[in-house]
Each structure stands twice: as structure tokens, then as C-alpha cells.
TORZA-973118 format. One line per field, with one value per residue: residue number from 1; residue in one letter; x, y, z of N, C-alpha, C in turn. Coordinates in Angstrom, 3 decimals, padded with zeros to 6 digits. Layout:
% residues N
n	[NUM_...] $
res	[a_...] $
n.px	[X_...] $
n.py	[Y_...] $
n.pz	[Z_...] $
ca.px	[X_...] $
ca.py	[Y_...] $
ca.pz	[Z_...] $
c.px	[X_...] $
c.py	[Y_...] $
c.pz	[Z_...] $
END
This chain:
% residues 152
n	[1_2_3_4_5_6_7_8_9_10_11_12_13_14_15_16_17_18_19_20_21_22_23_24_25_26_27_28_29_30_31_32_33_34_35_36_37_38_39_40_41_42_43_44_45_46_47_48_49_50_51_52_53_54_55_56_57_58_59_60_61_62_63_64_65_66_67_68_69_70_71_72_73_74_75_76_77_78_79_80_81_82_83_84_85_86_87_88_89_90_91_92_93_94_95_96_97_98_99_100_101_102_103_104_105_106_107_108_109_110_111_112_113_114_115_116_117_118_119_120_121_122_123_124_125_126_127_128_129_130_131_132_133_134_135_136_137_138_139_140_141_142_143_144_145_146_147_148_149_150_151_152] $
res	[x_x_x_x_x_x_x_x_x_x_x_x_x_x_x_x_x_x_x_x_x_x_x_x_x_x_x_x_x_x_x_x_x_x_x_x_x_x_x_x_x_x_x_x_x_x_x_x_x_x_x_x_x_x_x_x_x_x_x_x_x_x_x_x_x_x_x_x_x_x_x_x_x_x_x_x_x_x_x_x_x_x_x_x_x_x_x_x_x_x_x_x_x_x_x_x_x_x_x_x_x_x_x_x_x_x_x_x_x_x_x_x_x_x_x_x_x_x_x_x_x_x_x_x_x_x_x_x_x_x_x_x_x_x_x_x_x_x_x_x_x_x_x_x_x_x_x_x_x_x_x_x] $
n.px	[000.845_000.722_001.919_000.108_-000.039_000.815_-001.430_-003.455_-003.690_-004.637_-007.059_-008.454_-008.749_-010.632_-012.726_-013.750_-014.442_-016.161_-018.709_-019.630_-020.964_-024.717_-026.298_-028.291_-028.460_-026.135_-023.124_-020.066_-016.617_-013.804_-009.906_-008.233_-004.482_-001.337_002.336_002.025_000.453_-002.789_-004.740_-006.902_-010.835_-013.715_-016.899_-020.208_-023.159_-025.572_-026.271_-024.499_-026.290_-029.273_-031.637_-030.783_-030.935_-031.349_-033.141_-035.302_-036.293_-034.789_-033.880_-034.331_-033.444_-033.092_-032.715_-030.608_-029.846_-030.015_-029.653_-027.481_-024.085_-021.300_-018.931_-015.778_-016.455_-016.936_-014.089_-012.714_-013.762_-013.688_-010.885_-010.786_-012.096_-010.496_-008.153_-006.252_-003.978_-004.059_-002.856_-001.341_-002.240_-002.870_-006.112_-007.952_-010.856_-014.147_-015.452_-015.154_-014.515_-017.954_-018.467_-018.662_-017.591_-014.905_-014.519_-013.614_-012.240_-009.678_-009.308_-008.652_-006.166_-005.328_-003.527_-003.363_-005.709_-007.442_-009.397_-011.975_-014.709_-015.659_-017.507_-020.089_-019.501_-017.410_-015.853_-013.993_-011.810_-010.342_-010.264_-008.478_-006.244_-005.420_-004.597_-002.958_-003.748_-003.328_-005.224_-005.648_-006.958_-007.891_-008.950_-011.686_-012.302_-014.534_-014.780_-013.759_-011.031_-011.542_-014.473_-014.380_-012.984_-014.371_-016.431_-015.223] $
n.py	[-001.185_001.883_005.235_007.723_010.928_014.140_016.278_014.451_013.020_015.385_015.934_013.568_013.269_015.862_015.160_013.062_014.921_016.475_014.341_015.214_016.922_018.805_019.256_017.720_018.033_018.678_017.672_018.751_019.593_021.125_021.867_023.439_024.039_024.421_024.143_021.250_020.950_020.405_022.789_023.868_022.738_022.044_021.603_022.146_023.483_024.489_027.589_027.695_026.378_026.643_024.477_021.541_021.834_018.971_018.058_020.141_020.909_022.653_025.820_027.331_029.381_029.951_027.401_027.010_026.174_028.324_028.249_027.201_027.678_027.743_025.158_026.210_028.955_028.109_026.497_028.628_030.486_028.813_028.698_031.281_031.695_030.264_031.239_030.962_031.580_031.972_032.798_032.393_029.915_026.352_025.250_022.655_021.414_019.867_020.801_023.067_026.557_028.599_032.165_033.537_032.403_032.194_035.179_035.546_033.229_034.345_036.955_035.960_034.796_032.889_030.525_028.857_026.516_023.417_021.646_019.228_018.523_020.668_023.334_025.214_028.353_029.945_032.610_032.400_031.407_033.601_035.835_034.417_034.317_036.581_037.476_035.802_033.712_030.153_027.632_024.331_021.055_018.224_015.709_013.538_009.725_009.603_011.551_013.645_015.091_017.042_017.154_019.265_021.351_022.380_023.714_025.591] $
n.pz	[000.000_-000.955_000.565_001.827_000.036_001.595_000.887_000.327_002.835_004.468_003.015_003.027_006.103_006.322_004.886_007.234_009.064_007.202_007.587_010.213_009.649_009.805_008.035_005.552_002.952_002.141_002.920_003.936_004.618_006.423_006.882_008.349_007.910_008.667_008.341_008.481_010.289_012.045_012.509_013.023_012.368_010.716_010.300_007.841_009.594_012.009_013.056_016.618_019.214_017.856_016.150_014.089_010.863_009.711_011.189_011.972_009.399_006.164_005.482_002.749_000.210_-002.865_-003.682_-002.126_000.946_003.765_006.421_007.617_008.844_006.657_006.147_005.987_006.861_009.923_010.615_010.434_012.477_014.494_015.083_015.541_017.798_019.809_019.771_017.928_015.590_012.035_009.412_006.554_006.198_005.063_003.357_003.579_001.783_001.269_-000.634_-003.410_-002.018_-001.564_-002.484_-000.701_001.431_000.235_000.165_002.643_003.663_002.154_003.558_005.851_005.609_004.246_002.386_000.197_-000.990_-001.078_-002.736_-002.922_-004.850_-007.515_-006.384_-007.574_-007.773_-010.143_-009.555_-007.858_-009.131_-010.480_-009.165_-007.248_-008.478_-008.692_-006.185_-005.783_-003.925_-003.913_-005.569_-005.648_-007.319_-006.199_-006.850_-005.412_-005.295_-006.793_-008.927_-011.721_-013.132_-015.534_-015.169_-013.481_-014.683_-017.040_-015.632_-015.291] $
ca.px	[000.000_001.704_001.639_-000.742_000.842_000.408_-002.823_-004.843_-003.474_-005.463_-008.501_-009.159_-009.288_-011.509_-013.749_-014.291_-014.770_-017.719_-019.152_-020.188_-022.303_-026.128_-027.522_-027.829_-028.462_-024.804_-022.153_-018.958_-015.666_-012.587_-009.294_-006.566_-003.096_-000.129_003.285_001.931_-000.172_-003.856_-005.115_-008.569_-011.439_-014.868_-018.559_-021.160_-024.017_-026.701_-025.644_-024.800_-027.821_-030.052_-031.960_-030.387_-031.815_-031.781_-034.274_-036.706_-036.209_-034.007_-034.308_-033.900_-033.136_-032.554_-032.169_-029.354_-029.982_-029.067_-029.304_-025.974_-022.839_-020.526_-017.595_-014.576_-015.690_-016.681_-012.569_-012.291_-014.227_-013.438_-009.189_-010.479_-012.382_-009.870_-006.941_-004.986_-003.402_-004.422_-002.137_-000.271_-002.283_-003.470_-007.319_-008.279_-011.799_-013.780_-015.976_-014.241_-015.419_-018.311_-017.954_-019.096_-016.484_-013.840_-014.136_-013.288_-010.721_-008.729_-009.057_-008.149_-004.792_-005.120_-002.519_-003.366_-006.739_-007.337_-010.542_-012.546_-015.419_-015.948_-019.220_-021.117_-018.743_-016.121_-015.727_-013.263_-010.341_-009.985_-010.167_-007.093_-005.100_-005.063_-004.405_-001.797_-003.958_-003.396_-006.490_-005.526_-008.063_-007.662_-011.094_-012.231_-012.457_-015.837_-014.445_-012.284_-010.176_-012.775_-015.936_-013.867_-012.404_-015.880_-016.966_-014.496] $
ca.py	[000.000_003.360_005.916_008.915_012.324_014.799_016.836_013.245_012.600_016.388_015.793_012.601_013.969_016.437_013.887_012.737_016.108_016.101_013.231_015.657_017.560_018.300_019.495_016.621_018.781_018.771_017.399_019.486_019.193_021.714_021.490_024.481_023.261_024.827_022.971_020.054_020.787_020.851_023.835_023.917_022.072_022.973_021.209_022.699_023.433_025.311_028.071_026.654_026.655_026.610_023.265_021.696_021.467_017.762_018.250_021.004_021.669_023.186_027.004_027.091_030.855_029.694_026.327_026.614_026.167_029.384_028.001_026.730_028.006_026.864_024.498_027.004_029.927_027.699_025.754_030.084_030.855_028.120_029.146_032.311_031.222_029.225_032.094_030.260_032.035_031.064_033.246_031.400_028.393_025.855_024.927_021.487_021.176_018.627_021.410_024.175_027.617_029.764_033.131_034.214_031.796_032.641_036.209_034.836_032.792_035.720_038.160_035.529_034.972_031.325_030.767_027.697_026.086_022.179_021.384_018.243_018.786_022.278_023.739_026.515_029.002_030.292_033.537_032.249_030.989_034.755_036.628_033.687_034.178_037.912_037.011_034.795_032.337_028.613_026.568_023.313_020.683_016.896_014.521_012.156_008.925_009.746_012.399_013.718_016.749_017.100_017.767_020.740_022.134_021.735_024.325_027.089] $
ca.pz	[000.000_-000.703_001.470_001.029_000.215_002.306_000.629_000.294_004.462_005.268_002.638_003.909_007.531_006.173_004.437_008.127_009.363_007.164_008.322_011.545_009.631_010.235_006.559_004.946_001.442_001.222_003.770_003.537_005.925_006.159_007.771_008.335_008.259_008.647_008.363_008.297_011.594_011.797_013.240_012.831_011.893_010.594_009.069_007.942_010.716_012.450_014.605_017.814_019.981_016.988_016.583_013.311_009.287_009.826_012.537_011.707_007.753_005.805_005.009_000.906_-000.889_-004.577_-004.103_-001.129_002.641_003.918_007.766_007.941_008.567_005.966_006.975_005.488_008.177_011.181_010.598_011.023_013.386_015.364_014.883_016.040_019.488_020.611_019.553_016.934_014.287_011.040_008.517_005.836_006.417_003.963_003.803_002.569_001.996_000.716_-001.709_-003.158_-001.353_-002.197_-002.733_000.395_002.098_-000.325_000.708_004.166_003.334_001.702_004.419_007.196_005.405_003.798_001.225_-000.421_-001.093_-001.797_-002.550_-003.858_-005.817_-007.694_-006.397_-007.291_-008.142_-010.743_-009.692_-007.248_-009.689_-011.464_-007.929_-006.125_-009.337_-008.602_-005.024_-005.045_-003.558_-004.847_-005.449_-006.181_-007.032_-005.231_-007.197_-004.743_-006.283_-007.928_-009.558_-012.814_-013.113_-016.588_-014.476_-012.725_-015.626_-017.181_-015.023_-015.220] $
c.px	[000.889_001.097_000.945_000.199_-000.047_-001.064_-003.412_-004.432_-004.631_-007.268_-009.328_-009.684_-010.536_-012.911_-014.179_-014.866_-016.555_-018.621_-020.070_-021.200_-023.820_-027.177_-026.934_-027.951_-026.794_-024.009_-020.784_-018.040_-014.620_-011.694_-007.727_-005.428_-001.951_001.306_003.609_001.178_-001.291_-004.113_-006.024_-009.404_-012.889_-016.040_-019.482_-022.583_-025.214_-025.735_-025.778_-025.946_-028.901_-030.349_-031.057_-031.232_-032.402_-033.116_-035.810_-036.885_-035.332_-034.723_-033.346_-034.630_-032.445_-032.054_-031.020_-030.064_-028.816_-029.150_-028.124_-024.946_-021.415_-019.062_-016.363_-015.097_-016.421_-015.172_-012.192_-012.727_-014.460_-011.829_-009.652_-010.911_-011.445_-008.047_-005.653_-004.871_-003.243_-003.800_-001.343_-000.669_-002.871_-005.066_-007.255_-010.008_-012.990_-015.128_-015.437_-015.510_-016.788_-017.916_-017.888_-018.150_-015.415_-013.300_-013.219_-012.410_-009.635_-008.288_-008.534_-006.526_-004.355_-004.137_-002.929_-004.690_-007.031_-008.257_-010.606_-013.481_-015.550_-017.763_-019.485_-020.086_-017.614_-015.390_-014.578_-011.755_-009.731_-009.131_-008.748_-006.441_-004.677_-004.514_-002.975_-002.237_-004.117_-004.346_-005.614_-006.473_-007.736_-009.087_-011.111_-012.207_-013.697_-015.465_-013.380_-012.299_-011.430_-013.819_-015.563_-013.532_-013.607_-016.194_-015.989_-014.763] $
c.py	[001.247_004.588_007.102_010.063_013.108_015.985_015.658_013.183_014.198_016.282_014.577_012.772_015.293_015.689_013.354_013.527_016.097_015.275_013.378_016.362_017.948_018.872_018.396_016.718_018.488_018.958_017.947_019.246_020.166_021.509_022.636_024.148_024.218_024.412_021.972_019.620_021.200_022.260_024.142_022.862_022.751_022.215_022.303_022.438_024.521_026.429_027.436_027.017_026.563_024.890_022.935_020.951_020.058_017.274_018.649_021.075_022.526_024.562_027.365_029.194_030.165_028.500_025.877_027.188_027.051_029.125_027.780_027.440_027.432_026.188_024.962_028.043_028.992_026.994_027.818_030.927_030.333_028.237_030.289_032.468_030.922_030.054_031.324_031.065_031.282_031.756_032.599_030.336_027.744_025.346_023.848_021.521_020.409_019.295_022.216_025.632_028.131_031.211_034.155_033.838_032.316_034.082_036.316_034.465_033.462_036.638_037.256_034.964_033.424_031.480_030.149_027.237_024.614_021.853_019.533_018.732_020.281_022.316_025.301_027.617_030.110_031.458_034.038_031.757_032.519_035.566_036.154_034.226_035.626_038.074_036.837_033.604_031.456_028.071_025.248_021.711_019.309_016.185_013.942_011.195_008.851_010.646_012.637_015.636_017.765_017.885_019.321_021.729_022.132_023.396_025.730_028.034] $
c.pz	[000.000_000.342_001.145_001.325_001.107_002.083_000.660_002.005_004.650_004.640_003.232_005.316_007.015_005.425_005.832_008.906_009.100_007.080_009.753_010.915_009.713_009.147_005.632_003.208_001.295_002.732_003.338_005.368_005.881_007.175_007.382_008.815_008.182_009.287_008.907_009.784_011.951_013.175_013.929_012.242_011.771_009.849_009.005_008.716_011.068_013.145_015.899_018.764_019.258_016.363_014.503_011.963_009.327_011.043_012.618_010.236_007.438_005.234_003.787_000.822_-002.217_-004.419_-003.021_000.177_003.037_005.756_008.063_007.672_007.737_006.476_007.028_006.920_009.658_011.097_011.455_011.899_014.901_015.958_015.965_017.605_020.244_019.984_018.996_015.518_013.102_009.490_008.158_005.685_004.865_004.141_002.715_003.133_000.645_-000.908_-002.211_-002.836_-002.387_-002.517_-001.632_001.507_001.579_000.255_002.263_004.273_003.011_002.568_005.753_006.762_004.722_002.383_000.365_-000.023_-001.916_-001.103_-003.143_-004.564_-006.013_-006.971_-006.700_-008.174_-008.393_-010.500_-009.003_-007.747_-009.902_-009.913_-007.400_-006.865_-008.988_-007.339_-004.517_-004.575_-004.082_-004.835_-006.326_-006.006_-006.934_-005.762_-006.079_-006.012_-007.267_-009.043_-010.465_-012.826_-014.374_-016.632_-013.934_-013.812_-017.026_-017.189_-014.823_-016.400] $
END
């Protein structure tokens, strides 16, 4: 068995990540690393105290359950509770951001972005490239590079 490189060793932990999640529309996982040391962790969820989608129903605006906090800023909002510095880091996560995350991601200082499946969207390749920030895209085994590049 070969050994997994080090982006499949953090996506996979983030693949279990989301495994905690509680909208079952769409299970997502993230995981902030920096050299080679998780930081953070993050699913997508209810606000805490708030009963969760899987529970009561999901609250749909265009098709997306806008109850949940997406799994990219709870990994950052969880860094930031618990006073861990999250500049420079890498985010593996197991969708790539929205746009609303992305913004997030940028301003909290993430360098590097390794997603699995594209979702939603493109508006986020043009913006990193101007950035600096790396997106680099990791299929799951369901998945081809094809479908991603598809979609750009």
C-alpha cells in the first residue's frame, strides 16, 4: 500500500470532518493546516444553539440552505475562538469555497486552497489568481479533473 501524500493525508481527515455535519443537502468538511499541523477544523451546521436542518427543515433561498454556517468559516471561526493564528495556512476542503467563504478565506490569510469537488462558483479561480492564492483541485475517487475544468 503506498503511502498517502500529504494533501490526500489532510482531505481525507476532512472527508471525516464532514461526516459531523447536520444538513444533509450537502455534507462538507474543512481542515486548516499549517506545516503540516492541523489547526482547525470545521462542518457545515446550524448556529450553535439553533436546533439543526436535519431536525426542523431546511431554510432554501434559490435552491441553497441558507441556515448553515458553511464548513470554510466555522474551521475560522473556530481558529479564532480558541486564539490560533491562522495566517499562511493551507485549507483542505472537501468542496471548493463559495464566494461568500472565499471572501473569508482571503481576508483571514489562507494561502493555499485544496478542494474536492468544484461547487457553485467560478468567480473564485480569477479573484485567487489575482491574489496569489493557490487553489488546487484533489477529485475524490468519484471524480475527474474534466468535471472541474468543465466548469471554469
Amino acid at each position: 500500500m503506498a503511502r498517502a501524500s500529504w494533501d490526500q493525508y489532510f482531505m481525507d481527515i476532512a472527508k471525516v470532518v464532514a461526516s459531523r455535519s447536520t444538513c444533509s443537502r450537502k455534507q462538507v468538511g474543512a481542515v486548516l493546516v499549517r506545516d503540516r499541523t492541523i489547526l482547525s477544523t470545521g462542518y457545515n451546521g446550524s448556529i450553535r444553539g439553533m436546533p439543526h436542518c436535519d431536525e426542523v427543515g431546511h431554510m432554501l433561498e434559490s435552491d441553497h440552505c441558507v441556515a448553515t454556517i458553511h464548513a470554510e468559516q466555522n474551521a475560522i471561526i473556530h481558529a479564532a475562538k480558541n486564539g490560533v493564528a491562522i495566517d499562511g495556512s493551507d485549507l483542505y476542503v472537501t468542496a471548493s469555497p463559495c464566494w461568500s467563504c472565499f471572501k473569508a478565506i482571503a481576508n483571514a490569510g489562507v494561502r493555499r486552497v485544496v478542494y474536492g469537488e468544484f461547487y457553485r462558483d467560478a468567480r473564485i479561480f480569477e479573484v485567487a489568481a489575482r491574489l496569489g492564492i493557490e487553489l488546487h483541485h484533489l477529485p475524490t475517487d468519484s471524480q475527474t479533473n474534466s468535471a472541474v475544468d468543465s466548469q471554469r
